[in-house]
matplotlib code that plots the C-alpha trace (Angstrom):
import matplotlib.pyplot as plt

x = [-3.5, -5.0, -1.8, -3.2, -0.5, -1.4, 0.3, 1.9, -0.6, -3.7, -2.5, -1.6, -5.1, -6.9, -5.1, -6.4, -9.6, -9.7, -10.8, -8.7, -5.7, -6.5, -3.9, -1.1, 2.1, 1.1, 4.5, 6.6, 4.2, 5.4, 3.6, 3.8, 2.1, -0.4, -1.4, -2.4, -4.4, -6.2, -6.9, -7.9, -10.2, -11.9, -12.0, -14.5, -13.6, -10.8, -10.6, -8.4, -8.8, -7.5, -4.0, -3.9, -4.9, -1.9, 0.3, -1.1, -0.4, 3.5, 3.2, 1.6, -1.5, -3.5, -3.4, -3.5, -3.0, -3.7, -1.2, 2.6, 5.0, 7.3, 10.3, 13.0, 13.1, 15.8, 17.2, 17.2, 16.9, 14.3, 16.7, 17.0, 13.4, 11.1, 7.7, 4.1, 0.9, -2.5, -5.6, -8.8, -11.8, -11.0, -7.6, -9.8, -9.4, -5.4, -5.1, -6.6, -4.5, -1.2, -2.6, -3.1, 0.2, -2.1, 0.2, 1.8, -0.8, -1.2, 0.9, 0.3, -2.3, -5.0, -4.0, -4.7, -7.9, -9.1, -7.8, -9.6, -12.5, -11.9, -11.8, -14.9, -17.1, -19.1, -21.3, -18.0, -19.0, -18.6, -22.1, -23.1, -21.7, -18.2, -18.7, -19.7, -16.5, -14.2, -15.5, -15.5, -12.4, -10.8, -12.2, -13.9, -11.6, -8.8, -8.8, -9.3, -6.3, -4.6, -6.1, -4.9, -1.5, -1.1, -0.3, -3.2, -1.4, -2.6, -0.1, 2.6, 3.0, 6.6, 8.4, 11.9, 13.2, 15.9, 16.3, 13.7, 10.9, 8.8, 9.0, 6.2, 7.5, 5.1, 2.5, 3.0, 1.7, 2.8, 3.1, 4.5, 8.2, 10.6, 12.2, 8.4, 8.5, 11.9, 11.6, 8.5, 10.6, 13.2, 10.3, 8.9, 12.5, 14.2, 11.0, 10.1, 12.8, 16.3, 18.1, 16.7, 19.1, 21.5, 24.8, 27.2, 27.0, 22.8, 22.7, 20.8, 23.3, 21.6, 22.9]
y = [23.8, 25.0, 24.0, 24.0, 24.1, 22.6, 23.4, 20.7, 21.7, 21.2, 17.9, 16.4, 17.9, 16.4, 12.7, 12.7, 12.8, 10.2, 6.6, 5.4, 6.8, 5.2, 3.3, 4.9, 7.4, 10.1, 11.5, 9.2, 10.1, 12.8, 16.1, 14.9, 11.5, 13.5, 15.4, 12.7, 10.7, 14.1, 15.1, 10.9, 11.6, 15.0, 13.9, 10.9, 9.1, 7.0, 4.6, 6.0, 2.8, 0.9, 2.6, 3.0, -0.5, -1.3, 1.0, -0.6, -4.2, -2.9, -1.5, -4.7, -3.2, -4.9, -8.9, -9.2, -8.0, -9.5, -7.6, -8.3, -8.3, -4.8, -5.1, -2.0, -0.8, -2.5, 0.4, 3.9, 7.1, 5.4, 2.4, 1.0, 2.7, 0.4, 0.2, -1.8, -2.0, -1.1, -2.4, -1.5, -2.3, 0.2, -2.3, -5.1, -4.8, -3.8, -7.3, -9.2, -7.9, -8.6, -12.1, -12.9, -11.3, -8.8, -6.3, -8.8, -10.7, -13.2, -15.9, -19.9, -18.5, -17.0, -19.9, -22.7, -21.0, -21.5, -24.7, -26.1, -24.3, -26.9, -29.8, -29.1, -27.8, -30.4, -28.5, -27.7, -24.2, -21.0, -21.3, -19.4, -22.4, -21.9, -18.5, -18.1, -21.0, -18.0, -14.9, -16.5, -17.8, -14.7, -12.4, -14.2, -17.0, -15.0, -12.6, -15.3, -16.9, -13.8, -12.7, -16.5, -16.0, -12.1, -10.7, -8.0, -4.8, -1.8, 1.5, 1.8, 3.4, 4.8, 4.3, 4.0, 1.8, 3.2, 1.7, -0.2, 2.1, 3.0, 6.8, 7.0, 9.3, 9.7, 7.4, 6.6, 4.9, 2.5, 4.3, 7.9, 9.0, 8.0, 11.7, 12.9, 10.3, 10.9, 14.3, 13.8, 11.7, 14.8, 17.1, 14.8, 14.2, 17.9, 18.8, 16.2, 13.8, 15.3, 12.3, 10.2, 12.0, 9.8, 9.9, 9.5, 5.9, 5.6, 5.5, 7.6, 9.9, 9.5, 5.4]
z = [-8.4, -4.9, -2.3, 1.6, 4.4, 7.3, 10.7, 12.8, 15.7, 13.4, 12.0, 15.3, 16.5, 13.5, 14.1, 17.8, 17.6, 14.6, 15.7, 12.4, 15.0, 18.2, 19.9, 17.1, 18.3, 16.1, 16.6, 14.7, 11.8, 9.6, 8.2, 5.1, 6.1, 8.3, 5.6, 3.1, 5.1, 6.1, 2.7, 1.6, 5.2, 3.4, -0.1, 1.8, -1.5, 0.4, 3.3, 5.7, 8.0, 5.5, 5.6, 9.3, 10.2, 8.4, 10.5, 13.5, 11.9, 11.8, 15.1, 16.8, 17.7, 15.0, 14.6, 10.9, 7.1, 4.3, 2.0, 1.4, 3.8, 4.3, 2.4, 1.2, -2.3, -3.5, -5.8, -7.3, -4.8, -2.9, -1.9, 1.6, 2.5, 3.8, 1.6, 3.2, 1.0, 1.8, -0.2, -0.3, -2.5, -5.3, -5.8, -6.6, -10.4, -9.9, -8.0, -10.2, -13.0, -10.9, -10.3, -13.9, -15.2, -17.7, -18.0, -19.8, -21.8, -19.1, -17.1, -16.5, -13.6, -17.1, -18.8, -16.4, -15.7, -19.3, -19.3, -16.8, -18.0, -21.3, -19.0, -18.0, -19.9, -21.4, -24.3, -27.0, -27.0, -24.7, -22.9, -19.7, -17.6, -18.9, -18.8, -15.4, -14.6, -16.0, -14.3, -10.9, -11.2, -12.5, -9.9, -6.7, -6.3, -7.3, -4.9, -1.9, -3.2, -2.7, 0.7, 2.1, 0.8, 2.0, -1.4, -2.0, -3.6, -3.2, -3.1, -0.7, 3.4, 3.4, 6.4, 7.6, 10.7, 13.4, 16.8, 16.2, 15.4, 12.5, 11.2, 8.7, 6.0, 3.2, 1.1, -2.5, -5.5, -8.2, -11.7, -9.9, -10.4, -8.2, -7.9, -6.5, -3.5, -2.3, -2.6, 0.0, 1.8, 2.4, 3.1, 5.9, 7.4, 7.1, 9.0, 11.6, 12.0, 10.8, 12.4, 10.0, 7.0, 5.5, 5.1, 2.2, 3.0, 2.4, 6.4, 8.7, 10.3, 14.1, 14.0]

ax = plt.figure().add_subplot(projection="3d")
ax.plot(x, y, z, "-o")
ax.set_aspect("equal")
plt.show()
């Protein structure tokens, strides 16, 4: 694997002339964090704006989202850190999954769909009107159900809150290991914001 190291300078110079940036303190945005969206940016395979406009939604500067709300992870190494999602079209198949429970086989959601599907149909047999019932149900409808209710998933912006600011630390997906994102989490704060290390107690020691 090819690693590139990118200087606090260049980062900082790379985020300010970024429209995906505008309006943002760049500052309470770690190396770590800086770098990812640079690479997402160069890789033109990603949607930078989508993660950013997020940011901006938990800095104020932006007047919606239609993901969940910020909450900590509630155990393991990663505990206490606050986690926000960002979605983009690539997740569309991921939330339509988490809608329908199929990582599990389904939930009441799959099975009232094919219920009502029943109801309806009118021919006894799995035509193209029953078919077409499902799919839109099960993708189109679904995912305006979820976009009302803010509960598009996506992967995660890892931040942590002190005096009432955000310090973004690092993103991070779903199925990685827990160990890999905290120990991004300690990169980002041993070099950009030490007073964010915690204490024996889990809190940062600059409270």
């Amino acid at each position: 694997m090819i690693r590139v190291s990118f200087s606090r300078e260049m980062l900082e110079s790379y985020a300010a002339k970024q429209q995906a940036f505008y309006g943002l303190d760049i500052s309470r945005m770690s190396s770590v964090f800086l770098s990812q969206i640079l690479i997402k940016d160069a890789q033109r395979y990603y949607n930078v704006f989508s993660i950013l406009d997020e940011v901006k939604y938990l800095e104020g500067v932006w007047k919606g989202t239609l993901t969940k709300t910020a909450v900590p992870f509630r155990r393991g190494q990663l505990k206490g850190y606050m986690k926000k999602h960002y979605t983009e079209a690539r997740y569309f198949v991921k939330n339509i999954g988490a809608h329908f429970g199929m990582e599990h086989g389904g939930n009441k959601r799959l099975e009232e769909v094919f219920e009502k599907a029943n109801r309806l149909n009118k021919s006894g047999c799995i035509d193209d009107e029953y078919i077409g019932f499902v799919a839109n149900e099960i993708t189109f409808n679904c995912y305006k159900e979820r976009a009302k209710a803010k509960r598009l998933t996506g992967e995660w912006i890892v931040f942590e809150n002190h005096n009432n600011m955000n310090y973004y630390l690092t993103l991070a997906t779903h199925n990685e290991d827990e160990a890999g994102i905290f120990k991004r989490i300690e990169m980002a704060i041993g070099m950009n914001f030490p007073f964010l290390k915690r204490n024996s107690e889990g809190k940062p020691i600059g409270v």
